[in-house]
DRENRO-206218 format. One record per atom (N, C-alpha, C): chain; atom name; residue number from 1; x negated, y, z negated. Coordinates in Angstrom, 1 decimal, padded with zeros to 4 digits. Layout:
BEGIN
- A_CA_NUM_X_Y_Z
...
end
This chain:
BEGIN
- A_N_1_028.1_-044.5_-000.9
- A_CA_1_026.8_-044.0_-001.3
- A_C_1_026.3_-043.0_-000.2
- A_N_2_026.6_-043.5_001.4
- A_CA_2_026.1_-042.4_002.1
- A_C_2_026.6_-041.5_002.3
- A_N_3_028.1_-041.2_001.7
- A_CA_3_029.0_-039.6_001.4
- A_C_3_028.2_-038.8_-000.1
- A_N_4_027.5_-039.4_-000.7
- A_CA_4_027.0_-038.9_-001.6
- A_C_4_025.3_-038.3_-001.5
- A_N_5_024.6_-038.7_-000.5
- A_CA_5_023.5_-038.2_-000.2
- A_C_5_024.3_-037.3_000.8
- A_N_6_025.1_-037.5_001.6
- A_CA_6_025.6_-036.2_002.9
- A_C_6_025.6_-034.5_001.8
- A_N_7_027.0_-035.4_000.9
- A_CA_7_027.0_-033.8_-000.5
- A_C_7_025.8_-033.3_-001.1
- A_N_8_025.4_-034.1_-001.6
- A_CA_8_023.6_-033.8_-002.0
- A_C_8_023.1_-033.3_-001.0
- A_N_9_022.8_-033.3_000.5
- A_CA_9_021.8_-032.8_001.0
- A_C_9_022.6_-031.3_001.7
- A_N_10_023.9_-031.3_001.3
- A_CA_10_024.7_-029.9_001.6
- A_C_10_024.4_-028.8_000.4
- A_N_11_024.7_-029.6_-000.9
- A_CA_11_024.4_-028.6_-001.4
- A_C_11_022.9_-028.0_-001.8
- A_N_12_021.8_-029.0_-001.4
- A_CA_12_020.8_-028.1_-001.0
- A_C_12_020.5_-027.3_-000.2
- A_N_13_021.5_-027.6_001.1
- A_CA_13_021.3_-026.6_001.8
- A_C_13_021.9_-025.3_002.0
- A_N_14_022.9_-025.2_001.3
- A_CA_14_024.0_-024.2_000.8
- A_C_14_023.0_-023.1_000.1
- A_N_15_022.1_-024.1_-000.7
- A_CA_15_021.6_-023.2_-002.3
- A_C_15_020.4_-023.5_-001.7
- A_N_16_019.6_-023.5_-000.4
- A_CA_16_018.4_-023.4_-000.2
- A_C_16_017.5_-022.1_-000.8
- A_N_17_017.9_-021.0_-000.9
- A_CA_17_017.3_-019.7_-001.1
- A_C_17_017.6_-019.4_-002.5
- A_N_18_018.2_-020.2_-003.2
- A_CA_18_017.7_-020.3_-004.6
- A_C_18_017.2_-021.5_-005.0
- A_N_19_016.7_-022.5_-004.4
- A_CA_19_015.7_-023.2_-004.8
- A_C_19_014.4_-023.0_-004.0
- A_N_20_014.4_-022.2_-003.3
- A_CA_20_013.3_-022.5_-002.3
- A_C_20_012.7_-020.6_-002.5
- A_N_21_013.4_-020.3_-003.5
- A_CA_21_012.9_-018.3_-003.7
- A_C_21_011.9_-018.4_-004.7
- A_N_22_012.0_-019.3_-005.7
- A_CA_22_011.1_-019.4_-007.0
- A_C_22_009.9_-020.1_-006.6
- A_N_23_010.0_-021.3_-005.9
- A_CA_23_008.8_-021.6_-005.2
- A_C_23_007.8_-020.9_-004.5
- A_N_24_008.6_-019.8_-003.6
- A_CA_24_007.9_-019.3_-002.3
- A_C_24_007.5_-017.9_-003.5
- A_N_25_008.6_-017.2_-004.0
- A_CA_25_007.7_-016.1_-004.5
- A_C_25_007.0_-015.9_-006.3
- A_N_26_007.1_-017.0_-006.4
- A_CA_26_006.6_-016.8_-008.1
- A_C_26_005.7_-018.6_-008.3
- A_N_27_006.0_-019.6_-007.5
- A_CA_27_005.2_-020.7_-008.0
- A_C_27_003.8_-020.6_-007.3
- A_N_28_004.0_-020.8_-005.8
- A_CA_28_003.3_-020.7_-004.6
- A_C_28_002.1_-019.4_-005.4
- A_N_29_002.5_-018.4_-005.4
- A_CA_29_001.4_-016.8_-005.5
- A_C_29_000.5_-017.5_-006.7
- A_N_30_001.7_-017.6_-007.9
- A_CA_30_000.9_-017.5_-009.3
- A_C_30_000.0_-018.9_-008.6
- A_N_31_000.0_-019.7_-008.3
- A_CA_31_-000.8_-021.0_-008.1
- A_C_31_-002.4_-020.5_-006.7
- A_N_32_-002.0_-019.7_-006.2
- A_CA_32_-003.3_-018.8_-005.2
- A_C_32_-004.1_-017.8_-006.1
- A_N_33_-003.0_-017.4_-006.8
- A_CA_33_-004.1_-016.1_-007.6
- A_C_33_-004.7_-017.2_-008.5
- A_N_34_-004.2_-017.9_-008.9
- A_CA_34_-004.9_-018.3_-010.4
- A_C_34_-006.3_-019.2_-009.5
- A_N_35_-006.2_-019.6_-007.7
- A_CA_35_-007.1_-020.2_-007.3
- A_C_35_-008.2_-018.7_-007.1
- A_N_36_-007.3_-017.4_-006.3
- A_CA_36_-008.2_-016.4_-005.8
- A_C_36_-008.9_-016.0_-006.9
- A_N_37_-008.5_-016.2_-008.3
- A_CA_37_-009.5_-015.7_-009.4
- A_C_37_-010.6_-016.8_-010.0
- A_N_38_-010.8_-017.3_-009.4
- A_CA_38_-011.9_-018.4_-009.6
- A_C_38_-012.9_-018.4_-008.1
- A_N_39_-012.9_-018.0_-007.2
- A_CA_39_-013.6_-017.8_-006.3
- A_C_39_-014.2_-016.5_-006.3
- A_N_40_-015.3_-016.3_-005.7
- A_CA_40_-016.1_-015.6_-005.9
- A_C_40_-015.7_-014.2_-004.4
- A_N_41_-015.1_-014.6_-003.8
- A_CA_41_-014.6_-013.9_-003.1
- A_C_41_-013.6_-012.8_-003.1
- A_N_42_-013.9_-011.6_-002.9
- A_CA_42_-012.7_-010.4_-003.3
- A_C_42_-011.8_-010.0_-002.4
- A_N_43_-011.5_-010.6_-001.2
- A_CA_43_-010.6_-010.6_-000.2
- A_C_43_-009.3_-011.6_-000.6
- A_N_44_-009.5_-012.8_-001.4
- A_CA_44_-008.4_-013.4_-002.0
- A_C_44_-007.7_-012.9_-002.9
- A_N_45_-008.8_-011.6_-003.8
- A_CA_45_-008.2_-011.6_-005.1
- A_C_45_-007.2_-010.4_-004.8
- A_N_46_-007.8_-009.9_-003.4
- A_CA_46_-007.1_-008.3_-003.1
- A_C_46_-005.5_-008.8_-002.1
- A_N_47_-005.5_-009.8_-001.8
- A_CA_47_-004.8_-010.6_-001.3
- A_C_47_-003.6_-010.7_-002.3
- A_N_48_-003.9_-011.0_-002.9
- A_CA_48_-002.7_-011.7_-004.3
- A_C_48_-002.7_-010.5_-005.3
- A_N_49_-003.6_-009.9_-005.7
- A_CA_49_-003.2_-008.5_-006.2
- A_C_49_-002.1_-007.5_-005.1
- A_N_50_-002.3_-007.6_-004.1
- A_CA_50_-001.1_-006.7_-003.2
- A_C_50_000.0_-007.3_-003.2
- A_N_51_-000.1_-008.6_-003.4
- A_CA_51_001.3_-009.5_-003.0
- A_C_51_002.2_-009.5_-004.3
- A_N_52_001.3_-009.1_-005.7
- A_CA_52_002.3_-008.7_-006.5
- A_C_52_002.6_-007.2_-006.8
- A_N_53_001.7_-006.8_-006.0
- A_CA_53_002.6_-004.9_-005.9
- A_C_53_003.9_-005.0_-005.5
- A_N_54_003.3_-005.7_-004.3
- A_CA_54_004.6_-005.9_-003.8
- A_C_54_006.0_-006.2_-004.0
- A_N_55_005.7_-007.8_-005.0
- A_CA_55_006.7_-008.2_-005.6
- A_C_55_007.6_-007.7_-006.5
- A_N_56_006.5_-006.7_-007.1
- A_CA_56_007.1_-005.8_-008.2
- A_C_56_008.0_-004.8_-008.0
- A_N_57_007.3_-003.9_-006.1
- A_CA_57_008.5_-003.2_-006.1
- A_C_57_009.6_-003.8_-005.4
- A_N_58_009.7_-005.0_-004.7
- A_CA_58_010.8_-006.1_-004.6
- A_C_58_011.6_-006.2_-005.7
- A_N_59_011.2_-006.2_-006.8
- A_CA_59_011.9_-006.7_-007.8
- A_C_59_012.6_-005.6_-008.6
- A_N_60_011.9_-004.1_-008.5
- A_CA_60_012.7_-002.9_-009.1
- A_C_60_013.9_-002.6_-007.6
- A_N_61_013.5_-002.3_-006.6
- A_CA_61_014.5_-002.4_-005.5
- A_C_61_015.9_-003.2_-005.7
- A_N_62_015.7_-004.2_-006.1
- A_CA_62_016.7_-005.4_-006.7
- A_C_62_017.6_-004.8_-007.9
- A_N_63_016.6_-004.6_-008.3
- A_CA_63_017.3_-004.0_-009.9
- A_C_63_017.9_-003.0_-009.6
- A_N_64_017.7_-002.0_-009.4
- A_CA_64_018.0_-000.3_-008.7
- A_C_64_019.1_-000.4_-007.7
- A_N_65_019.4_-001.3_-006.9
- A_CA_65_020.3_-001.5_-006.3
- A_C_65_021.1_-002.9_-006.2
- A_N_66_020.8_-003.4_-007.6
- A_CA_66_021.8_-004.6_-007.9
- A_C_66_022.9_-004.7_-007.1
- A_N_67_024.0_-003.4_-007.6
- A_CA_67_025.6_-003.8_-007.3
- A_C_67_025.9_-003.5_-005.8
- A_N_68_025.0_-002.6_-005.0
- A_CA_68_024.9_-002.3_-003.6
- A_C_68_024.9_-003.7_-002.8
- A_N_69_023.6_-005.0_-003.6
- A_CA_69_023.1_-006.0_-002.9
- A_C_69_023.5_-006.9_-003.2
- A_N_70_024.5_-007.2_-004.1
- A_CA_70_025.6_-008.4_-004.2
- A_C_70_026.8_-008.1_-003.4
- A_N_71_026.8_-007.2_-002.4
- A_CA_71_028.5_-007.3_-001.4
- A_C_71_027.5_-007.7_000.1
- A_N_72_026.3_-007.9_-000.3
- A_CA_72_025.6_-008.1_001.0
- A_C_72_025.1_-009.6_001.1
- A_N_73_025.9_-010.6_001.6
- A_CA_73_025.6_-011.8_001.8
- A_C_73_024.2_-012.4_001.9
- A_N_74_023.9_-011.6_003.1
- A_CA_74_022.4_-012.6_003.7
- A_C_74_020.8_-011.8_002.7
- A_N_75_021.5_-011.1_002.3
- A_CA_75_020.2_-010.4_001.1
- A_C_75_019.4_-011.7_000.4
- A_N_76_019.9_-012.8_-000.4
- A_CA_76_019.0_-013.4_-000.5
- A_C_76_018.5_-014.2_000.6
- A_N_77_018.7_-014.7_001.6
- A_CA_77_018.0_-015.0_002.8
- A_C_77_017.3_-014.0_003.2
- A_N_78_017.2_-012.6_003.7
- A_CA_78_016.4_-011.8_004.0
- A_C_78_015.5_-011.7_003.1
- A_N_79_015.3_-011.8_001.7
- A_CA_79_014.1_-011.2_000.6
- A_C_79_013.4_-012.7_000.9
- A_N_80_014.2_-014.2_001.0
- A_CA_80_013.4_-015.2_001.6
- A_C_80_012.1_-014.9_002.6
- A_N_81_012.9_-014.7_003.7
- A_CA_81_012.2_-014.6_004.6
- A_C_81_010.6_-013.2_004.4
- A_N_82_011.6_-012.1_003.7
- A_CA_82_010.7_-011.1_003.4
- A_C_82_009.4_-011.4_002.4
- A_N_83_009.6_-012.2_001.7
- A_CA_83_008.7_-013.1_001.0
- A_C_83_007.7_-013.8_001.5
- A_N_84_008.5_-014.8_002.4
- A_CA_84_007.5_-016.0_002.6
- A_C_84_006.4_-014.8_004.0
- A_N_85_006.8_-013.7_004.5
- A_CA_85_006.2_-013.0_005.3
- A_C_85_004.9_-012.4_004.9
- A_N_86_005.2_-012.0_003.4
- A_CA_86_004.3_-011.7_002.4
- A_C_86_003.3_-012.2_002.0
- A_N_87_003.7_-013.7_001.6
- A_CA_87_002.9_-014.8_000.9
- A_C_87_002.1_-015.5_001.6
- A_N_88_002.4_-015.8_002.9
- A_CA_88_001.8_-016.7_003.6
- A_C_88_000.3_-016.2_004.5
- A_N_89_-000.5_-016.5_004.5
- A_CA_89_-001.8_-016.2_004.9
- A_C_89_-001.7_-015.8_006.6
- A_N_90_-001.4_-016.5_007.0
- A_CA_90_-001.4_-016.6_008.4
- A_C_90_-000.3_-015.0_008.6
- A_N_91_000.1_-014.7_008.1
- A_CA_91_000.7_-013.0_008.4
- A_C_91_000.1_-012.3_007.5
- A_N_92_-000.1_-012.2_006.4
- A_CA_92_-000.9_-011.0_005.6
- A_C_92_000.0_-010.3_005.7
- A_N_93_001.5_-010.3_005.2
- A_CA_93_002.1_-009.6_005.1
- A_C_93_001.6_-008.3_004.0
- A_N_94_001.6_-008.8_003.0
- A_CA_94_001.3_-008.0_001.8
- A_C_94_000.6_-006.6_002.1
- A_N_95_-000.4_-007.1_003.0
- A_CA_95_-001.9_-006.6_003.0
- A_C_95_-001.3_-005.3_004.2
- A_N_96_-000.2_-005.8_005.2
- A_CA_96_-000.1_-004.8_005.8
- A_C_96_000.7_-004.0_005.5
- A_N_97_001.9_-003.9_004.6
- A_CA_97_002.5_-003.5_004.2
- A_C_97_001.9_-002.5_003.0
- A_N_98_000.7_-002.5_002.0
- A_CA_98_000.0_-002.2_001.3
- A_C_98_-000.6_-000.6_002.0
- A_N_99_-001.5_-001.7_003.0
- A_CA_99_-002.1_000.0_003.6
- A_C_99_-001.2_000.4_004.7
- A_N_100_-000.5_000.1_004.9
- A_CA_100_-000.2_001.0_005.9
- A_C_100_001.1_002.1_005.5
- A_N_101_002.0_001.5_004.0
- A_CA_101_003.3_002.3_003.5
- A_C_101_002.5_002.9_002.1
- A_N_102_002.4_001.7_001.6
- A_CA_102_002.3_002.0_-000.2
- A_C_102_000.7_003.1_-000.4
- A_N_103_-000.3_002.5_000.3
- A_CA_103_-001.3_002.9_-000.2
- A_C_103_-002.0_004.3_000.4
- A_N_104_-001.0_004.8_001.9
- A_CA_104_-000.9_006.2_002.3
- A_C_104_000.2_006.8_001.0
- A_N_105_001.1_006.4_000.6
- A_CA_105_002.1_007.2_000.0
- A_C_105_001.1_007.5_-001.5
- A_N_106_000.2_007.0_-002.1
- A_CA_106_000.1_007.4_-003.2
- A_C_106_-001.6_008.1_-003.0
- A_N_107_-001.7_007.8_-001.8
- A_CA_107_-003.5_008.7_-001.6
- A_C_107_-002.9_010.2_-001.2
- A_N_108_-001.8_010.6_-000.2
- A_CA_108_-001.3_011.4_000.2
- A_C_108_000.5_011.3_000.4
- A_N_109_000.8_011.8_-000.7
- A_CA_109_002.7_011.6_-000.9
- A_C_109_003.7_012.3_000.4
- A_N_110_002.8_013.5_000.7
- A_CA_110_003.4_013.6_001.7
- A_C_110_003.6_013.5_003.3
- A_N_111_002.3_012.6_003.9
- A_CA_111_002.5_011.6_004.9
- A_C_111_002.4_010.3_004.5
- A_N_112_003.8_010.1_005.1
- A_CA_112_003.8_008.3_004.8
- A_C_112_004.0_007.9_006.6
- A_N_113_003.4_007.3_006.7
- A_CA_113_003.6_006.5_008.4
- A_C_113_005.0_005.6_008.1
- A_N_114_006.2_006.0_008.6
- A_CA_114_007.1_004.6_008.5
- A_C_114_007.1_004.0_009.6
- A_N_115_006.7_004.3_010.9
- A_CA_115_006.8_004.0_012.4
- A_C_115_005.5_003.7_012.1
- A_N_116_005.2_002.5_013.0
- A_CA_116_003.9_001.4_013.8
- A_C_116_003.4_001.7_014.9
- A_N_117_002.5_002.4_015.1
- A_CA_117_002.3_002.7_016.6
- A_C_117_000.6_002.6_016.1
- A_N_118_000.2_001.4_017.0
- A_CA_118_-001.0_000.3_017.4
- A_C_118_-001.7_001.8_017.9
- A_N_119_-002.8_001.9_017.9
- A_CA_119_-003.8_002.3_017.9
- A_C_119_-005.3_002.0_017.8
- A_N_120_-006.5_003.1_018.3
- A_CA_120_-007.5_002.5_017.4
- A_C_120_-008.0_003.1_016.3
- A_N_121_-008.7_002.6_015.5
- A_CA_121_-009.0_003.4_014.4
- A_C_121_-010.4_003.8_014.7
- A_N_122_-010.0_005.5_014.2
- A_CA_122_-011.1_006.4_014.7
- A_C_122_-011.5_007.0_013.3
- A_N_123_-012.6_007.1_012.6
- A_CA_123_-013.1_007.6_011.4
- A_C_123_-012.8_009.5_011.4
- A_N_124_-012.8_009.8_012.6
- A_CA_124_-012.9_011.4_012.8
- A_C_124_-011.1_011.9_012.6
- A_N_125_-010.0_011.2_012.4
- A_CA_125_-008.6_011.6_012.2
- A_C_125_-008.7_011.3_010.6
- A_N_126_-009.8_010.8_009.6
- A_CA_126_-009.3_011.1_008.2
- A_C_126_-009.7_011.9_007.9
- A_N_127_-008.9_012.5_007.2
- A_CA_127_-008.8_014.3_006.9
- A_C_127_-010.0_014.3_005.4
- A_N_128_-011.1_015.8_006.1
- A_CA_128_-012.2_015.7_005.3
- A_C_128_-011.9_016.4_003.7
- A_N_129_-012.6_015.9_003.0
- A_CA_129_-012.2_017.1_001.8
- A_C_129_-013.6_018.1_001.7
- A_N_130_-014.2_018.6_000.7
- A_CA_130_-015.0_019.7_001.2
- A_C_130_-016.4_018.9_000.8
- A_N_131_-017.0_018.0_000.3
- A_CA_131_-018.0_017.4_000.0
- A_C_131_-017.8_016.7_001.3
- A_N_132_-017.3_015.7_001.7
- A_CA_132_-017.3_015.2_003.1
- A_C_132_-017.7_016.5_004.1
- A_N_133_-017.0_017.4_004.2
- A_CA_133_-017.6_018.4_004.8
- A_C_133_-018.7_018.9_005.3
- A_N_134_-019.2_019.1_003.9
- A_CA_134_-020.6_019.3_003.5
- A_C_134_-021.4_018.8_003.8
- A_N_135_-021.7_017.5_003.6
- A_CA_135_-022.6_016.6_003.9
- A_C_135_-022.6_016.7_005.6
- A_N_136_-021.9_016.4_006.2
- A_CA_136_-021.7_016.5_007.7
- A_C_136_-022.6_017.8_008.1
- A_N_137_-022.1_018.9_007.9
- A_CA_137_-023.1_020.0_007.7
- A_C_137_-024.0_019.7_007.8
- A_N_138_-024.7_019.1_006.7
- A_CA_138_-025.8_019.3_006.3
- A_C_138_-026.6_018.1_007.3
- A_N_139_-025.9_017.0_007.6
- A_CA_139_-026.9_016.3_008.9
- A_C_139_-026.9_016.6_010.2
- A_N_140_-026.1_018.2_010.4
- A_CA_140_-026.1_018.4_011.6
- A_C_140_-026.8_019.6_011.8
- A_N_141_-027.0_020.5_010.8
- A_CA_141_-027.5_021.3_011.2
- A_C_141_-028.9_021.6_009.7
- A_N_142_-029.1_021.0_008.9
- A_CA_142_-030.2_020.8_007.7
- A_C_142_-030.0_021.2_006.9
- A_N_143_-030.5_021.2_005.5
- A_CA_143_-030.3_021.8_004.5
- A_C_143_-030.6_023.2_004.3
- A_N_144_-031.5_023.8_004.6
- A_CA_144_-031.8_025.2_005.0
- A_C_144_-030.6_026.2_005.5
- A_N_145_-029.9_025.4_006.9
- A_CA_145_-029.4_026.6_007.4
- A_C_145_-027.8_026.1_006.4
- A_N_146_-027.4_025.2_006.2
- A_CA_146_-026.6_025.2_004.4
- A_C_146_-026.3_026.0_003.4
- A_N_147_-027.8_026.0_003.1
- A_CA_147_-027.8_027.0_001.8
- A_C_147_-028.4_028.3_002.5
- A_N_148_-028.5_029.2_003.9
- A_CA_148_-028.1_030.0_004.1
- A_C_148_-026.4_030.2_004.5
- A_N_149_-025.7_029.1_005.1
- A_CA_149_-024.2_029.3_005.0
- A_C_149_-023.6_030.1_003.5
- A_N_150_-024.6_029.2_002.6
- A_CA_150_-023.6_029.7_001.3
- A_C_150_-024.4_030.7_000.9
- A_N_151_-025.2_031.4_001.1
- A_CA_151_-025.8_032.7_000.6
- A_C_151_-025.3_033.9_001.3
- A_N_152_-024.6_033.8_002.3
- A_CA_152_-024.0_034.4_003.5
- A_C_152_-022.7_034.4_002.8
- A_N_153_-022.0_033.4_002.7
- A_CA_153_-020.8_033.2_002.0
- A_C_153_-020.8_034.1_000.5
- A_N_154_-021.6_034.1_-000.3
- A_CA_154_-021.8_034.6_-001.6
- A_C_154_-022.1_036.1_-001.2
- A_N_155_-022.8_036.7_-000.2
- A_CA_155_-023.1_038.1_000.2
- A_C_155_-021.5_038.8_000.2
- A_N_156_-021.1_038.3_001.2
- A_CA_156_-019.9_038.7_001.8
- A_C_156_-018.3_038.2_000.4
- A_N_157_-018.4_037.7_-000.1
- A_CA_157_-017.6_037.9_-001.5
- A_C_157_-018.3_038.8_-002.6
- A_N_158_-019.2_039.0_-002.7
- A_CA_158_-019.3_040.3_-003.5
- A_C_158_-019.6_041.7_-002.8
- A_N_159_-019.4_041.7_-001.5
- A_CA_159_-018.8_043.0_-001.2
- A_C_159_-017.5_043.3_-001.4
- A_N_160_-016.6_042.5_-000.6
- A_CA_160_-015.4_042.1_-001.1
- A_C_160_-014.3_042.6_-002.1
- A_N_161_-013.3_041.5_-002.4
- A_CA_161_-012.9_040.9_-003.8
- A_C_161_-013.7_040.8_-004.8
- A_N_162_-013.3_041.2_-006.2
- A_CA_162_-014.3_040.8_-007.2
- A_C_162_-013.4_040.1_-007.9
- A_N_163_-012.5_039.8_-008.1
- A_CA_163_-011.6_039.5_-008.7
- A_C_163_-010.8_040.2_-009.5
- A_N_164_-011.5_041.0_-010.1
- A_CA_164_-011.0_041.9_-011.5
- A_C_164_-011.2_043.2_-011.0
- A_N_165_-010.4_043.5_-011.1
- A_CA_165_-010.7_045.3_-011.0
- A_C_165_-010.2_046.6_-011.9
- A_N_166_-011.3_047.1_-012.5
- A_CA_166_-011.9_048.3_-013.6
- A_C_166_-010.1_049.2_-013.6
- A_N_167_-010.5_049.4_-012.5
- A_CA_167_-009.3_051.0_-012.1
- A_C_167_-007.8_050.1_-012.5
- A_N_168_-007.5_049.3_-012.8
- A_CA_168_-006.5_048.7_-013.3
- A_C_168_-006.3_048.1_-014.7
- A_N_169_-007.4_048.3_-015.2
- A_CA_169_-007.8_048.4_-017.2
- A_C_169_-006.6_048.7_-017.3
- A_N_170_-005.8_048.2_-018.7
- A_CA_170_-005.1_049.5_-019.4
- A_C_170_-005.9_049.4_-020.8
end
């Protein structure tokens, strides 16, 4: 009897990362989100909403490179570990992984930060678009000298370019 619990507790340990992958990445989440969406709180729900972004593209990566990641032994140990990194609260994996790869790449596709370098966050390095602009303008120097910027601006384009030009009719 006690060579038969030794086998039993081998082959759980053998096949740990397929009994312990469905738990960690599909029982465990679905059982948080279905808590994060009953609390009134939106930091849980954004929590478990990134953690299945994530999962998702875990799971096309997989697919996409199936026959690459079956000559690779510790793959399902690593997506383990990559997992529980994810899921578990006390790392916020998800959360970092979210803003700092996924959620630059689709605000701006062509800077993606793949290197980590700690910093502080400074509001004046996000890049303005022209209503941000504007506004800034306009509390630093008032609305008046504004809307002489753009009357200035509008003088100096119709001396200019007109866009269209007569002498080139046919």
């Amino acid at each position: 009897m006690g060579s038969g619990a030794g086998n039993f507790l081998k082959v759980i340990l053998r096949n740990f990362d397929v009994l312990a992958g469905p738990v960690v990445s599909l029982a465990y989440p679905l059982y948080a989100s279905i808590q994060a969406i009953e609390t009134k709180n939106p930091i849980d729900d954004q929590q478990w909403l990134t953690y299945w972004i994530m999962y998702s593209m875990i799971t096309l990566f997989e697919l996409t490179f199936f026959k690459v990641l079956e000559w690779i032994p510790i793959w399902p140990y690593a997506k383990l570990i990559l997992t529980c990194w994810l899921v578990l609260p006390y790392f916020n994996g998800a959360a970092y992984v979210y803003d700092h790869y996924v959620r630059p790449f689709f605000l701006n596709p062509r800077t993606v930060n793949i290197w980590y370098v700690p910093g502080k966050k400074d509001q004046s390095s996000k890049p303005d678009d022209i209503l941000t602009a504007a506004e800034k303008y306009i509390q630093e120097h008032g609305t008046r000298e504004f809307e002489s910027l753009i009357n200035r601006a509008d003088k100096s384009r119709s001396g200019g370019y007109r866009g269209y030009d007569e002498s080139y009719a046919y």
